[in-house]
N, C-alpha and C positions, 0 to 999 in steps of 0.2 A: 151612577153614584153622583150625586152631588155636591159640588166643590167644598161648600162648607162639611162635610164627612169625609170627603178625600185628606182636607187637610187635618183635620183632627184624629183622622188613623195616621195620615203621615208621625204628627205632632207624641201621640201616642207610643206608635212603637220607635222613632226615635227616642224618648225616654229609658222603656223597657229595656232596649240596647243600652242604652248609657249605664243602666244601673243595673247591668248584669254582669259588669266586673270587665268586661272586655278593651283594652285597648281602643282611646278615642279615636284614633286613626282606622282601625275595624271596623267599630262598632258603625261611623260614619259611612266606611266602604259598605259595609252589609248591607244598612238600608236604603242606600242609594240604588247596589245591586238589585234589592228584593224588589221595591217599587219600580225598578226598568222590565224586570222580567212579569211583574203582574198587571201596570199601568200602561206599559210605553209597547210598543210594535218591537216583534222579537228581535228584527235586525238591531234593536239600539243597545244590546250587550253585547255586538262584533265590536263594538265602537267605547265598550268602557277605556281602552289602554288609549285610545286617540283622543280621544274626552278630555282625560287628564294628562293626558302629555301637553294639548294644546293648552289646556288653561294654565299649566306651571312653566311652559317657555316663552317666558319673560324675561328679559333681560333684568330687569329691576330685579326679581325673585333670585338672580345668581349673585347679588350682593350677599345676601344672607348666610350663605356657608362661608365667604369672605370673613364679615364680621363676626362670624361665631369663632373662626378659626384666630382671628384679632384678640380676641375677649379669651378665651382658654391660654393663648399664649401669655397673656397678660395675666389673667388671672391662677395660675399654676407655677406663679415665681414670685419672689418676694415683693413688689411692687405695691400690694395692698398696705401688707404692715408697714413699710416705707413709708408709703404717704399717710399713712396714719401715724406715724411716729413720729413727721415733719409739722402735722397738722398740728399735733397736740404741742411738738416744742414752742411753735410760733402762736395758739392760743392758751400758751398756758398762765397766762396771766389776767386774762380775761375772767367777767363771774360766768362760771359754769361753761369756762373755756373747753373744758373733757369733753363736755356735750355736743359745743359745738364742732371741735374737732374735729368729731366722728360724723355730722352731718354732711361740711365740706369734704371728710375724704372718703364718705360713702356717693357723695354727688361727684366729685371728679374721677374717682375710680369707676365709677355708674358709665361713666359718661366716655369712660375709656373700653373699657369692657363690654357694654349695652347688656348684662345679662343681671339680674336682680339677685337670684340663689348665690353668684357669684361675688357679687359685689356685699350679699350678708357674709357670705363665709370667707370671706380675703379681710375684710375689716374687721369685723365680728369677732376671727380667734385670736385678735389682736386687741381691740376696744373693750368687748367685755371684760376680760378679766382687768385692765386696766382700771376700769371706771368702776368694778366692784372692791378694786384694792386701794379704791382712793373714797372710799365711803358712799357709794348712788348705789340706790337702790335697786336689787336686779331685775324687777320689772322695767324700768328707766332704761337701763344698760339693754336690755334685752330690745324694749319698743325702740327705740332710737335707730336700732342698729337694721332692725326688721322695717321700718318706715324708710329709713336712708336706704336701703336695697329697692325700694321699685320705682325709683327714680330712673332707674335702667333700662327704662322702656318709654319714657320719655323723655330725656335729654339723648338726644342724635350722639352718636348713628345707634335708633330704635328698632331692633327687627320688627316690633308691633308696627309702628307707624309704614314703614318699610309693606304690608302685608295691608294695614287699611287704604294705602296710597293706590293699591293696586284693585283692592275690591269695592275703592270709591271712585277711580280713574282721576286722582286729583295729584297734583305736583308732590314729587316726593321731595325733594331742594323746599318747596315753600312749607310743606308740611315739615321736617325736621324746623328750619327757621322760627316757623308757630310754637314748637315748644321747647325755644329757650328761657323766656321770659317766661311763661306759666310753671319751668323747673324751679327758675332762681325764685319764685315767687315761694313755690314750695320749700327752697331751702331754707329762707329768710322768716317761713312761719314754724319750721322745726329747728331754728336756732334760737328763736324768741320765749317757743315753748322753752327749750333748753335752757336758756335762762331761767326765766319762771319757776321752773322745775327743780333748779339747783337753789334759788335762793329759799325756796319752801323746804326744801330737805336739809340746807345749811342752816336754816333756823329751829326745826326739830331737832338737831343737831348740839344746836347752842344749848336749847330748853333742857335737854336732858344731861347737858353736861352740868348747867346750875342747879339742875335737882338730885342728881345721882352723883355725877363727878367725871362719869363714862365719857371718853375720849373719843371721836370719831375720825378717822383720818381727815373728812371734810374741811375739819378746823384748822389744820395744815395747808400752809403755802408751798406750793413747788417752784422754784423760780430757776432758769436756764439764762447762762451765757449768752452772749452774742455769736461767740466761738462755736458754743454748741449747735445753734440756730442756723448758721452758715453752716458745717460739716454735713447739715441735713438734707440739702438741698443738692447736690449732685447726683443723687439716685435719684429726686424726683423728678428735677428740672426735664430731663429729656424725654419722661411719658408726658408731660405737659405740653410740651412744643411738639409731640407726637399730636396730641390733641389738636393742636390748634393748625398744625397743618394739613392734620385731614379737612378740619372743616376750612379753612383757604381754599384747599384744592377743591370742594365741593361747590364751595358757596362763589370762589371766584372763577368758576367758568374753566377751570384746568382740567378735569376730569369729572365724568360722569359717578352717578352711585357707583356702579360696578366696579371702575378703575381705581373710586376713592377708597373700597372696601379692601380691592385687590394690594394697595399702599399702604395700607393702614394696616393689613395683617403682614406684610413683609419685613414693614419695618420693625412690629412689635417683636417679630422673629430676631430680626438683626437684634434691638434694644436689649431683647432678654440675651444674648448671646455674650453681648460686650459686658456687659453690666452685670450680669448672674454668672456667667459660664453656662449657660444652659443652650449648647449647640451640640454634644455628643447624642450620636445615634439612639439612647436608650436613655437621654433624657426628652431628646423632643416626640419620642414616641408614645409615649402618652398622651401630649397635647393634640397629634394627630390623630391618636384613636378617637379622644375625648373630643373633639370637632367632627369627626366622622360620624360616632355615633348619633350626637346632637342634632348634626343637618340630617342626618338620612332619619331621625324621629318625626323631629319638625319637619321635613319636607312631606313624610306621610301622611300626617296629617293636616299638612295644605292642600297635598293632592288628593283625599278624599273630601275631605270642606269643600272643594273647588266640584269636586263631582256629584256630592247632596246639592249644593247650591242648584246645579246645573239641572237635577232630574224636579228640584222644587221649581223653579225656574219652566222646565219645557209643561211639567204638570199643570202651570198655570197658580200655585198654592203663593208664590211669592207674589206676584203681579195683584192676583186675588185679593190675598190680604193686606199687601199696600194701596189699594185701590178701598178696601173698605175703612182701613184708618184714614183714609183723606177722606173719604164718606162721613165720616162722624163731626168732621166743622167742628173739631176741636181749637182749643184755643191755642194759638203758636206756643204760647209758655205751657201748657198743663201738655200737648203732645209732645215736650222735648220733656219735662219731667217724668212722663207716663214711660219715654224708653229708656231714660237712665235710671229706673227703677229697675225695669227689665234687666238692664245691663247688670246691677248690681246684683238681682236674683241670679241672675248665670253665672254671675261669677262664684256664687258659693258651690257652685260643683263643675265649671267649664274653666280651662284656660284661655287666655284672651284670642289666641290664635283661634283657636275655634270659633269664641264669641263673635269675631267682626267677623269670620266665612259665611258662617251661618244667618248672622242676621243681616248681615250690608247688602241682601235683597231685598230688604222687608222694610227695616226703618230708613233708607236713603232717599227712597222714592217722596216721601210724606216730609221728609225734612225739607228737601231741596222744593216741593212744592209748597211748603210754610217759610217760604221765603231765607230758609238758615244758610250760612255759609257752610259747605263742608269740611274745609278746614279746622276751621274756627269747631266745629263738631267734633272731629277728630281728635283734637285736643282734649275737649271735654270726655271724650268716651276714653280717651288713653286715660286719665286721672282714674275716672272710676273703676277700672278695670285694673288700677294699680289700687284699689282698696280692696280689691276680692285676692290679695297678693298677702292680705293681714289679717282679712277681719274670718270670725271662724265661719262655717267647720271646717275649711280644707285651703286655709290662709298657708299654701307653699313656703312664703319667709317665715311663717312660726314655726312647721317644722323642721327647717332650715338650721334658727335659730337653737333649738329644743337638741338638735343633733350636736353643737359645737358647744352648747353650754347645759349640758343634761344635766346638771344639781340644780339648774331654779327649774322650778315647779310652772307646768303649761298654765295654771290659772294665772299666774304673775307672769308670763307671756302675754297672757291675752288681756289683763286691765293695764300692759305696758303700751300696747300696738293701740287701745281705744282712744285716746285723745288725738295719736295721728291721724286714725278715720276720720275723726269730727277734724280736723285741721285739714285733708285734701277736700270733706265736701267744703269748708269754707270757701277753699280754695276756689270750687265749683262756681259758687254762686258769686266771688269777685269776679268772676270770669263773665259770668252770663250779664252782670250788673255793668263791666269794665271790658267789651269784646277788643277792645285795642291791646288788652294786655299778652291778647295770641294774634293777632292779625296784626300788627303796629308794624312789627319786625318783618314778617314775608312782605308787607305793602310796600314799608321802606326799601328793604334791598331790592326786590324783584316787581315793583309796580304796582298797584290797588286794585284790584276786583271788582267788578260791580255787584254783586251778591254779600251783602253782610245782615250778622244776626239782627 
């Protein structure tokens, strides 16, 4: 059989599998197994449990049940609507202060949690109805909250980045580093929208009040105390300095990923304790379940990703077909546009976890030989892989959203989440135009690269 038909059966019934309803984690294990037992010498199914024990004993990989167990604690007590209630006192005087609000305490909540569903639904059952009782429209309320959620996967600590770190063999410390700046950049173009956004609705607003009389709440000022502003900050203050000491302890040399994950979920345990009361046995048992079940999904399906890879990998289908996209003398820019295309078609039916197992055999080889940085890549491929998080048919934060705010209607979901798409690819292309704005910060702290876009 010849390779170009090996891989195209491969290509094939990995599909069939995908869309036969089964479990991505399965459906991965099955066709790895099928192709070991039809492709590969018998003895290489003694060796599926060693296969995938070795590719998931990593040390980097044992962060990840760390920070999921960080991110449930945190995200399973009142800390969301906190800092969303902190945000809104201190921008409530701002235009279209609401909006922005919910952008910063969907980005620092993102960024405390690392989980996107998480970070919609702790802000979300807080923000929506907020910003629907103060006149924004609920597609507005709804896109805002759904874009501010997959910012969770790239502001550090990112189990994604955490997981391409590994399937790109590239620094995990400079890869988080890479995208801080590419986050704030994100924030500061879905604050700006937010603006924009509220003075166009504040103005249909006005218009119909001079012609009809109809009062919108929008036309209302809300104005807060000082007093008020200060009482708010003590529940928040301490997951803030949570934050910022994880990343100290990360970025200043005191502890590894592991350690910093292992700290950063203890303390959230202490934080919710002192703060919530939430330390009796049948309160944190929840968040243990809810961590358990999380790592042991997600770890299933790294450990079959890791063992497709591995049988695409000995078959020769990944080597093959990175060897013929560098065959093709495409042009550096149309072959980094050709896979973030790819990227975004996967993501209307893959999660990202799977996206980079699957493909960081096939597109890394061609990148790193078109002279790109992989960093600097990684960055890019987390953004787009935080649009397959929004855009349909299986935009995870819409039905996220759709779960916590079932009276607006999916189609004002989906023309709420569309101008944040078009605002992360912007994002893209400041990036590809501006590669300092992901690479500036790892260069700075941790030395410069010789390899840049």
């Amino acid at each position: 059989m010849s390779m170009l038909t090996l891989g195209l059966l491969f290509g094939v019934v990995t599909l069939l599998f995908m869309f036969s309803g089964a479990p991505i984690a399965f459906a991965l294990g099955s066709v790895a197994v099928l192709f070991m037992l039809l492709f590969m010498p018998a003895s290489a199914l003694n060796t599926v449990t060693q296969n995938v024990y070795e590719e998931m004993a990593s040390i980097t990989l044992l962060s990840i049940p760390l920070f999921i167990l960080k991110g449930a604690a945190i995200g399973r007590s009142r800390a969301g609507q906190d800092l969303y209630a902190a945000m809104h006192v201190w921008m409530g005087r701002v235009p279209g202060g609401l909006g922005i609000a919910n952008v910063f305490a969907c980005a620092l909540f993102a960024a405390m949690a690392g989980s996107s569903p998480a970070t919609c639904s702790a802000i979300g059952s807080a923000g929506i109805p907020e910003m629907r009782k103060r006149g924004y429209s609920p597609g507005f309320a709804a896109g805002i909250i759904a874009a501010g959620g997959t910012l969770g996967i790239l502001l550090p600590p990112s189990i994604t980045m955490i997981l391409y770190a590994v399937a790109a063999e590239q620094s995990l410390g400079r890869l988080f580093l890479a995208g801080i700046m590419p986050g704030l950049l994100l924030v500061a173009l879905f604050a700006f929208y937010a603006v924009l956004r509220y003075r166009h609705e504040h103005r249909l607003a006005q218009a119909e009040f001079v012609q009809t009389g109809a009062t919108s709440a929008l036309l209302s000022e809300e104005t807060f105390t000082n007093r008020q502003k200060f009482e708010m900050l003590p529940r928040v203050v301490p997951f803030v300095l949570l934050l910022v000491g994880v990343m100290v302890a990360l970025y200043g040399g005191f502890a590894t990923p592991s350690e910093t994950a292992g700290l950063g979920a203890m303390l959230a345990l202490l934080l919710i304790a002192v703060i919530y009361g939430v330390w009796r046995p049948r309160d944190v048992a929840p968040i243990l379940k809810a961590t358990l079940r999380e790592s042991t999904m997600l770890m299933m399906i790294i450990g079959m990703s890791l063992l497709f890879s591995y049988v695409m990998s000995f078959l020769h289908i990944s080597q093959s077909t990175a060897e013929y996209v560098v065959g093709m003398h495409l042009s550096k820019w149309i072959l980094l546009a050709t896979i973030l295309v790819m990227v975004i078609v996967l993501g209307f039916f893959l999660p990202p976890v799977s996206i980079i197992l699957m493909t960081a055999p096939i597109i890394l080889p061609p990148l790193k030989a078109a002279g790109f940085d992989l960093i600097w890549f990684g960055v890019l491929m987390t953004i787009v892989m935080e649009t397959g998080l929004i855009h349909p048919p299986v935009g995870l934060n819409i039905f996220v959203i759709k779960n916590i705010a079932p009276d607006i209607a999916l189609k004002d979901i989906i023309w709420g989440v569309l101008p944040f798409v078009g605002l992360m690819l912007l994002a893209v292309v400041l990036i590809c135009v501006f590669p300092g704005i992901a690479t500036g910060l790892p260069n700075a702290v941790m030395g410069a690269m010789a390899v840049k876009p």
